[in-house]
Backbone as CSV, one residue per row, in Angstrom:
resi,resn,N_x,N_y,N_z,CA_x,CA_y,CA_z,C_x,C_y,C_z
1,UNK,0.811,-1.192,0.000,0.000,0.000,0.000,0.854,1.255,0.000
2,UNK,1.660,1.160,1.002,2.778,2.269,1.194,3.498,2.581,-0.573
3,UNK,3.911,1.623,-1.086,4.602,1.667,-2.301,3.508,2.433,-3.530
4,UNK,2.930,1.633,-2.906,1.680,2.381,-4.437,1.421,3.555,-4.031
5,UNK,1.306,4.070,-3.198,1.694,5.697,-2.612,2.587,6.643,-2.968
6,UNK,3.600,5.957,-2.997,4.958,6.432,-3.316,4.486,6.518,-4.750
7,UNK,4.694,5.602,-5.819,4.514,5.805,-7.501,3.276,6.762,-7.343
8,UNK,2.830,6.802,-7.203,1.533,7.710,-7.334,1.820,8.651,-7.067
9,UNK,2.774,9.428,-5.744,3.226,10.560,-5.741,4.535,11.467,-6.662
10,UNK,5.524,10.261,-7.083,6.511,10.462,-7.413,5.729,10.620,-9.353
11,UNK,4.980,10.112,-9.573,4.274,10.421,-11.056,3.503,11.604,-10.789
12,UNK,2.743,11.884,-9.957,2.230,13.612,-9.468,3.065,14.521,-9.879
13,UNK,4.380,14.274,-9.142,5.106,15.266,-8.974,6.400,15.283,-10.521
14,UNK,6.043,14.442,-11.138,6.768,14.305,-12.425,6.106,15.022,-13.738
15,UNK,4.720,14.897,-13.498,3.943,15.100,-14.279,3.930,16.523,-14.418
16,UNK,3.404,17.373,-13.117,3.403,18.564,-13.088,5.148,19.511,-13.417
17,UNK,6.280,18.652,-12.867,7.023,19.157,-13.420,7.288,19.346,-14.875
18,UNK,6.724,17.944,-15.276,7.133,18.527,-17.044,6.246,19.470,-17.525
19,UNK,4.537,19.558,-17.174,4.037,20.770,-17.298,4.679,22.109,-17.409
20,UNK,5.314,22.543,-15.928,6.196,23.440,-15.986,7.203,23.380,-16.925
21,UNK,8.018,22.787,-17.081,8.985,22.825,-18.213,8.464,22.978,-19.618
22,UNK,7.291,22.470,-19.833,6.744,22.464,-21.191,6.368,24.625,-20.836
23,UNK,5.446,24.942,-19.655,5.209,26.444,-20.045,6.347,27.053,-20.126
24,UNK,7.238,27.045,-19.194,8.791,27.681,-19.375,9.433,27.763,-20.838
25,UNK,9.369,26.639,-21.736,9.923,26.951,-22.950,8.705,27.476,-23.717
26,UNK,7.806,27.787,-23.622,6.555,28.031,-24.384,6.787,29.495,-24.089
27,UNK,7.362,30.311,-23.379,7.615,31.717,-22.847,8.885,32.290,-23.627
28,UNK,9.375,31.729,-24.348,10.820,32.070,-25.172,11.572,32.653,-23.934
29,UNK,12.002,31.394,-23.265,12.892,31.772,-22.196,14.387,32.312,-22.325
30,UNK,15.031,31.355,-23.148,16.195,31.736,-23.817,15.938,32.093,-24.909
31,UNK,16.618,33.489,-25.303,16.670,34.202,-26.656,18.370,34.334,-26.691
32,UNK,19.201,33.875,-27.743,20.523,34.458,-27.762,20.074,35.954,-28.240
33,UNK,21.280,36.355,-27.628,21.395,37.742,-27.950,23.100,38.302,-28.385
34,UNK,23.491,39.230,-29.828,24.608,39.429,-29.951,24.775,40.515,-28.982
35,UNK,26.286,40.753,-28.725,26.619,42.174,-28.002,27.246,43.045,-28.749
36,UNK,27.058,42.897,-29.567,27.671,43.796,-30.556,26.183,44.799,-30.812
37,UNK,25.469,43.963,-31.005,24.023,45.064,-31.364,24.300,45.874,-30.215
38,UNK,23.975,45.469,-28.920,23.982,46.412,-27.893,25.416,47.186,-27.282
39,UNK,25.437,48.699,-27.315,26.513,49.214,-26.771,26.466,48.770,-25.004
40,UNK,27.657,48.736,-24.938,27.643,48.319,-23.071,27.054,49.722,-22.557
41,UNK,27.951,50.947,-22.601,26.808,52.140,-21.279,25.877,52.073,-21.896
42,UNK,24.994,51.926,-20.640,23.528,52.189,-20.305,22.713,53.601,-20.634
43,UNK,24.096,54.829,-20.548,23.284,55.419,-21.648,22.858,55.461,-22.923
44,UNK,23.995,55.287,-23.642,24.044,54.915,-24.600,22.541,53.696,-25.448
45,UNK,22.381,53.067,-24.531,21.377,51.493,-25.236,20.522,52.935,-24.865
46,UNK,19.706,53.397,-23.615,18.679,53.929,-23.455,18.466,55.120,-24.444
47,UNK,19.289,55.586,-25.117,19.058,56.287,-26.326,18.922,55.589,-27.506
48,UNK,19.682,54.295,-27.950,19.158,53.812,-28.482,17.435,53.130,-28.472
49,UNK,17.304,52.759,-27.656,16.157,52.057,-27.245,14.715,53.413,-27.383
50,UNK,14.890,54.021,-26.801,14.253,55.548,-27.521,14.083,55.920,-29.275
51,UNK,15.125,56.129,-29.538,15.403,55.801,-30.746,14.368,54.500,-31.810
52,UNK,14.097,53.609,-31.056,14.042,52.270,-31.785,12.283,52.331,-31.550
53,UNK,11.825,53.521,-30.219,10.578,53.211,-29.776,10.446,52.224,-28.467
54,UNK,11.277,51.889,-27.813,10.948,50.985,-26.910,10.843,50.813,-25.832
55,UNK,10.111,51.051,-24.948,9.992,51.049,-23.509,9.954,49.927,-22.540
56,UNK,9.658,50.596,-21.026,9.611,49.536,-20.369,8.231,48.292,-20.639
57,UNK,8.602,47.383,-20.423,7.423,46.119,-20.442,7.634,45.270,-19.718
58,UNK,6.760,44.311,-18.866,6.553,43.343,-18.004,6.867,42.341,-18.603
59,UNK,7.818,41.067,-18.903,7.883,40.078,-18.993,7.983,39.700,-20.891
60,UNK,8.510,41.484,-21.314,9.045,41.385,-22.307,7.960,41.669,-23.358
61,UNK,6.425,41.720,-23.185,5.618,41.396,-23.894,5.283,42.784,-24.971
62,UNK,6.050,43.458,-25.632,5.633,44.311,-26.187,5.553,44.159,-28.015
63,UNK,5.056,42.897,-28.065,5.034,42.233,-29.649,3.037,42.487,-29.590
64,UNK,2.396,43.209,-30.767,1.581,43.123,-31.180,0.717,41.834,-31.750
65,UNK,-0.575,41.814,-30.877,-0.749,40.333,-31.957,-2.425,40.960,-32.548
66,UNK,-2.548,40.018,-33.632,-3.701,40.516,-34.435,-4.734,40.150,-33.407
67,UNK,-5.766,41.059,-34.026,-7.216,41.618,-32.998,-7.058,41.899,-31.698
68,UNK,-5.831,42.295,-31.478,-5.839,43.251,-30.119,-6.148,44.686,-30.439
69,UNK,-6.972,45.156,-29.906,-6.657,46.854,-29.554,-6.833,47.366,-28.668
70,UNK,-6.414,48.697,-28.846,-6.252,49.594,-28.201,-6.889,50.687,-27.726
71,UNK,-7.874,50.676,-27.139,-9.049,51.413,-27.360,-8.795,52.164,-25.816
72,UNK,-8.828,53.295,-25.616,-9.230,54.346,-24.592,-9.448,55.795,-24.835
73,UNK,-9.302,56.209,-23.855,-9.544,58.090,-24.274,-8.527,58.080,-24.718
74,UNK,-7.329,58.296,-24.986,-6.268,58.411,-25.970,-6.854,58.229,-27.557
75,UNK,-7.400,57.145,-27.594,-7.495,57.044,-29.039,-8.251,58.144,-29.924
76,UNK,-8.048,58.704,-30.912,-8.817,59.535,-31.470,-10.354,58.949,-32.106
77,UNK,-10.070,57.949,-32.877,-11.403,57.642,-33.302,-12.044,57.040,-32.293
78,UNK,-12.230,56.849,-31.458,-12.625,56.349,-30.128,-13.668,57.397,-29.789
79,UNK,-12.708,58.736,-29.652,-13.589,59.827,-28.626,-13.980,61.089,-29.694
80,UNK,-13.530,60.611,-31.559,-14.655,61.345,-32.268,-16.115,60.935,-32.519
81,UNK,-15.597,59.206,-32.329,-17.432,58.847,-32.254,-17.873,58.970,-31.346
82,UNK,-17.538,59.177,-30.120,-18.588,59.296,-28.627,-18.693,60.866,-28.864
83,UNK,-18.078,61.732,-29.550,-18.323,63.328,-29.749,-19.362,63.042,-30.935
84,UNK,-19.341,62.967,-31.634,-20.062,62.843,-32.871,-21.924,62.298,-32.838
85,UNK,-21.401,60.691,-32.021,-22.948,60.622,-31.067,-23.206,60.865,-29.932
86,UNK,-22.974,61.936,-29.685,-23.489,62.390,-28.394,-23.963,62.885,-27.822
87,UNK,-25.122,62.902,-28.854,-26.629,63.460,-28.656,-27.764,62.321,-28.736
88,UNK,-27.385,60.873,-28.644,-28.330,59.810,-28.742,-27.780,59.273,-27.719
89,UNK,-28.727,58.671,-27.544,-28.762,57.563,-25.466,-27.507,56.089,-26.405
90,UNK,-26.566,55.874,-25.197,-25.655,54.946,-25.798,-26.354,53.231,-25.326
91,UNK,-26.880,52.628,-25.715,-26.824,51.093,-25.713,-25.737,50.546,-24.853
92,UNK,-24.831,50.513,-25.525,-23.206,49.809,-25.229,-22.004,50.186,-25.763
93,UNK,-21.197,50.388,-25.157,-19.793,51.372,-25.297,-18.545,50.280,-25.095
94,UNK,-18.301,49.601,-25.835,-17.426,48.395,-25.445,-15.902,48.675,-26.242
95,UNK,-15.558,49.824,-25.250,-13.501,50.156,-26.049,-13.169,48.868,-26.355
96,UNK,-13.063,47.953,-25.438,-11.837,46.740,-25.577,-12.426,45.790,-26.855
97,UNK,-13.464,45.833,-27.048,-14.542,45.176,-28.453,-14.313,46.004,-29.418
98,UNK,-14.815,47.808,-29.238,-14.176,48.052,-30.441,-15.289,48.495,-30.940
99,UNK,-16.942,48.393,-30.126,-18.066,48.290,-30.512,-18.864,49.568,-29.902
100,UNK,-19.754,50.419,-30.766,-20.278,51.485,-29.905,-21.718,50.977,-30.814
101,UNK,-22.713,50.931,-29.872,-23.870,51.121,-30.542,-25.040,51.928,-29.638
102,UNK,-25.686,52.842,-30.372,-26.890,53.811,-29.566,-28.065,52.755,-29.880
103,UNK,-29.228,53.451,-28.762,-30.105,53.097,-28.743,-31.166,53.850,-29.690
104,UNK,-31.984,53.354,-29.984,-33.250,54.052,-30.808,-33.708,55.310,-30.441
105,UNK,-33.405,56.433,-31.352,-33.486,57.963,-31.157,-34.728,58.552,-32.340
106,UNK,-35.231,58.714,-31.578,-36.226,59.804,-32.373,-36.769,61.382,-31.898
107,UNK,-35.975,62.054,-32.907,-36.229,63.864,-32.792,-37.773,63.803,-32.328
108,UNK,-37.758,64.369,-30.568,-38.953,64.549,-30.536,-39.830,65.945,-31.147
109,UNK,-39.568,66.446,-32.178,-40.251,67.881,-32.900,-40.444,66.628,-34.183
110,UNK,-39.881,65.694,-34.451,-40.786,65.102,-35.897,-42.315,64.433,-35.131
111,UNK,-43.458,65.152,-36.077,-44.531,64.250,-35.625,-44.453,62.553,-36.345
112,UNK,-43.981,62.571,-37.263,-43.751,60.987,-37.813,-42.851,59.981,-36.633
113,UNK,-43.542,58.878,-37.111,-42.377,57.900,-35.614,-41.269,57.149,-36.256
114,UNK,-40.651,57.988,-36.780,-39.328,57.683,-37.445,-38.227,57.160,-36.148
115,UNK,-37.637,56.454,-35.806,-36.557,56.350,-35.110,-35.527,55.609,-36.184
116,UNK,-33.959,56.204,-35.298,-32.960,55.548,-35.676,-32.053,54.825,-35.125
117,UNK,-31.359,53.917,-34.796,-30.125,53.129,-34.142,-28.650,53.576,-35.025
118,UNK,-27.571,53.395,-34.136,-26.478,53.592,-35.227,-25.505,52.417,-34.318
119,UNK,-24.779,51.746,-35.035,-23.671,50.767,-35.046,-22.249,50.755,-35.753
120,UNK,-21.686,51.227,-34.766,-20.140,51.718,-35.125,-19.077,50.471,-34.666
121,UNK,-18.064,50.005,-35.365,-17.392,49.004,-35.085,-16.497,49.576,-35.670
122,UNK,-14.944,49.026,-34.669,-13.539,49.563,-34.739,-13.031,48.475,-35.513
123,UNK,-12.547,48.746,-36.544,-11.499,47.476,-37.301,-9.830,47.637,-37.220
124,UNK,-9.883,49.257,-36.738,-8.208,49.333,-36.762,-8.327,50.692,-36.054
125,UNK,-6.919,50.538,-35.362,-7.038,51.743,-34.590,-6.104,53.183,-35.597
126,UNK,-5.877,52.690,-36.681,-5.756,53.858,-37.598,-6.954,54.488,-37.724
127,UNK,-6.487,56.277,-38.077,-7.360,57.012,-38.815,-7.345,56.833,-40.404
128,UNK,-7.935,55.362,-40.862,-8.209,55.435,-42.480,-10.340,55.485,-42.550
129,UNK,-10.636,55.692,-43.899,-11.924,54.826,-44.008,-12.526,53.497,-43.677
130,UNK,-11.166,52.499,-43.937,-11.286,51.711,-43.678,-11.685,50.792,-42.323
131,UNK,-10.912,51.496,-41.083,-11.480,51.406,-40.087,-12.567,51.201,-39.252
132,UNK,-13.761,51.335,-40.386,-14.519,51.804,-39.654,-15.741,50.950,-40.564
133,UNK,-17.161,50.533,-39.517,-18.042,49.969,-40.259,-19.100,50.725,-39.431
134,UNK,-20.116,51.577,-39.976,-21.555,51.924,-39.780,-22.447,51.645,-40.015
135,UNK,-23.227,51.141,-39.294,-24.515,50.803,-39.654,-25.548,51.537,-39.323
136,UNK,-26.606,52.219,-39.941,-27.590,52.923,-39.410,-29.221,51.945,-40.082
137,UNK,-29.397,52.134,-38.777,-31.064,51.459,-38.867,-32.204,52.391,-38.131
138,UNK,-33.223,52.242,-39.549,-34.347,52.660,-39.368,-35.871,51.707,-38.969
139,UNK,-36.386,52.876,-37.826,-37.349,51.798,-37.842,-38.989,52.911,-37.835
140,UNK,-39.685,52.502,-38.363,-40.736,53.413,-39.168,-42.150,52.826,-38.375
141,UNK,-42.884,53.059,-37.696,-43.963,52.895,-36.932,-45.439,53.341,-37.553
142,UNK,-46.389,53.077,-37.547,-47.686,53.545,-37.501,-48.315,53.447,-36.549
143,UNK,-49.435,53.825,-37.366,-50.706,54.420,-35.541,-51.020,52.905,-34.838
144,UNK,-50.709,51.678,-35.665,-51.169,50.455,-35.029,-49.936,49.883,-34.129
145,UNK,-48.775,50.715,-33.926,-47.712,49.774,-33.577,-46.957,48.801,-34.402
146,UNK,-47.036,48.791,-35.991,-46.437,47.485,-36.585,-45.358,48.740,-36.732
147,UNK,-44.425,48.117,-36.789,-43.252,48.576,-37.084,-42.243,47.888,-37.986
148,UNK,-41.556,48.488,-38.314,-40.608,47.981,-39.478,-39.358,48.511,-39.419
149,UNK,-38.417,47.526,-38.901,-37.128,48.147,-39.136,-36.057,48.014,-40.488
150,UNK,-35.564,48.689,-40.931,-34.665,48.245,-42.459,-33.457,49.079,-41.928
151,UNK,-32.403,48.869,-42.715,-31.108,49.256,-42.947,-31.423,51.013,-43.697
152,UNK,-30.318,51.484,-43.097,-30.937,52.911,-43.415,-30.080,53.063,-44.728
153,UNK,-30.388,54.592,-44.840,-29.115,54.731,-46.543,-27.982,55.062,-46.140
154,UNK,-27.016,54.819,-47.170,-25.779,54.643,-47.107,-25.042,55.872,-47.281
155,UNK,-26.205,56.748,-47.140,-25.707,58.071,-47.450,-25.398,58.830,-46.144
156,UNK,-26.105,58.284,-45.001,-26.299,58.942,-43.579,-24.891,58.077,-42.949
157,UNK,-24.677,57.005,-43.890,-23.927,56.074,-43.142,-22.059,56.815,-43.686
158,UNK,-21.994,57.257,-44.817,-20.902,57.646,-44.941,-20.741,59.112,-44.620
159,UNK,-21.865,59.532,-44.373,-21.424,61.643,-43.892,-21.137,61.039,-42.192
160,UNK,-21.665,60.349,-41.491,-21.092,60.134,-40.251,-19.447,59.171,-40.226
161,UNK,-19.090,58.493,-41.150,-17.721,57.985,-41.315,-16.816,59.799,-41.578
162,UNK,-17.598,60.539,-42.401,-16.826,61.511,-42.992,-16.744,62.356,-41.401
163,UNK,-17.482,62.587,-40.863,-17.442,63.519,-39.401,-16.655,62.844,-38.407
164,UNK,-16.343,61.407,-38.214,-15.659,60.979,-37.207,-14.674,61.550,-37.569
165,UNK,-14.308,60.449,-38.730,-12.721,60.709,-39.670,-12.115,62.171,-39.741
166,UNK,-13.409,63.132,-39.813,-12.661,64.504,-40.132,-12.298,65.597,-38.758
167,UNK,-13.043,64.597,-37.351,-12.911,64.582,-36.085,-11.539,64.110,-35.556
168,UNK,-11.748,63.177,-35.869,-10.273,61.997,-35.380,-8.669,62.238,-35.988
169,UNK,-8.877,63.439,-37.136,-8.022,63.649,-37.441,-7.362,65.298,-37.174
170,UNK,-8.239,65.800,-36.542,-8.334,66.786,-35.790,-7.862,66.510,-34.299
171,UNK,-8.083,65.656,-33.874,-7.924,65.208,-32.351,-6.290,64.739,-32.551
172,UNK,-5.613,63.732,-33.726,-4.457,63.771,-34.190,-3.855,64.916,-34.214
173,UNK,-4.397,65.731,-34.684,-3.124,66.833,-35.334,-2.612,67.656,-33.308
174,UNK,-4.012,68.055,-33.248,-3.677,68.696,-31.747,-2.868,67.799,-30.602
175,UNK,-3.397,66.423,-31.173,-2.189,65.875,-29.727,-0.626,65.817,-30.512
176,UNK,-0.381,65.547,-31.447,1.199,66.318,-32.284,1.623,67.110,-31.691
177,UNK,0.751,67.994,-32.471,1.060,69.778,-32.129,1.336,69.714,-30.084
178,UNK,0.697,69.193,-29.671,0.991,69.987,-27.901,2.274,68.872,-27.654
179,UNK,2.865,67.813,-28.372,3.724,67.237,-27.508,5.170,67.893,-27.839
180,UNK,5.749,67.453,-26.619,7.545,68.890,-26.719,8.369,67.493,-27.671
181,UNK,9.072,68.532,-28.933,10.178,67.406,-29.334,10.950,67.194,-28.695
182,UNK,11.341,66.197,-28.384,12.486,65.565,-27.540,13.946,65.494,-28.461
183,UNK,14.978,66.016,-28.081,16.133,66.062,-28.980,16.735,64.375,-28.178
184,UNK,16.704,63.679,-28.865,17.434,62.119,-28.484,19.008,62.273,-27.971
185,UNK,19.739,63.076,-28.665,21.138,63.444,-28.575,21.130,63.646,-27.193
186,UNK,20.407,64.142,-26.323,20.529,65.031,-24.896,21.475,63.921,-24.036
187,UNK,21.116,62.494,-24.397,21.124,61.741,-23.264,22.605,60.843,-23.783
188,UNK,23.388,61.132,-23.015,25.046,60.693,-23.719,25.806,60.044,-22.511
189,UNK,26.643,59.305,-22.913,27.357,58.220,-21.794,28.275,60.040,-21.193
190,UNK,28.746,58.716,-19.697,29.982,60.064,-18.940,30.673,60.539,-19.584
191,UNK,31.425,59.309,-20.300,32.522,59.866,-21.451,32.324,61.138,-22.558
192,UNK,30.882,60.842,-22.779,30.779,61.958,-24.245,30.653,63.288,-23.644
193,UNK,30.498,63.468,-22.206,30.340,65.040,-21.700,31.220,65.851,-21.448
């Protein structure tokens, strides 16, 4: 009994170790690295590394992978569509999705019961056309309550691509414009001073 205890523990504890060993190399634990790429002072790399774009990161992870984004108040097209609709009640506001959709708005001065929905989806966190998918839906009521919703025109759907876009690229230029250029040169080993 005692023995079959033992194998049973000693395979526990084998098992889970190779687990670990299997995630450990699954983490690109060892990377060679030349030293020639890197200058030895530390000032020196940290200007390079500036230079190259690269900051600090946790556990190395600063590699992009597809359908991640980036979505917060920083982003411009982000906070030209919450400017843009932000005169209709929001549904759901989902940055990390990428997804903004309002709820059913109707101008209360139209006597007709016209309402509209709009559906905005992030495809890239560039400011292109492409970026961007709108959907506007109409839904058209009578005095009995039947209602009918359809896809609206494609005409309402691209003057609101044209107002984000011509928003978002406005929100670009001003965060440019306010940031200080940084001269890279400033930052030089003991020796070079």
């Amino acid at each position: 009994m005692i023995s079959r205890m033992k194998i049973k523990l000693i395979l526990f504890k084998l098992t889970g170790l190779f687990l670990i060993l299997i995630n450990l190399n699954s983490c690109g634990f060892y990377r060679p690295v030349s030293a020639k790429d890197y200058p030895p002072e530390p000032e020196k790399r940290i200007q390079k590394n500036l230079q190259e774009g690269r900051g600090f990161t946790i556990m190395g992870n600063n590699k992009k992978r597809g359908g991640e984004f980036d979505f917060a108040t920083s982003n411009e097209m982000w906070r030209a569509s919450l400017d843009i609709l932000n005169f209709m009640p929001l549904t759901s506001a989902d940055y990390g999705g990428g997804l903004i959709i309002t709820d059913w708005y109707n101008d209360s001065q139209n006597e007709i019961n016209d309402s509209i929905k709009i559906s905005v989806r992030f495809l890239s966190n560039e400011i292109r056309a492409d970026a961007l998918n709108i959907t506007v839906f109409s839904k058209e009521c009578n005095a009995n309550i039947n209602c009918k919703v359809t896809q609206s025109n494609p005409t309402i759907e691209n003057e609101l691509k044209v107002a984000i876009l011509k928003r978002a690229a406005k929100y670009r230029k001003k965060m440019i414009s306010s940031n200080e250029k940084r001269e890279l040169d400033s930052i030089k080993a003991p020796q070079d001073k």
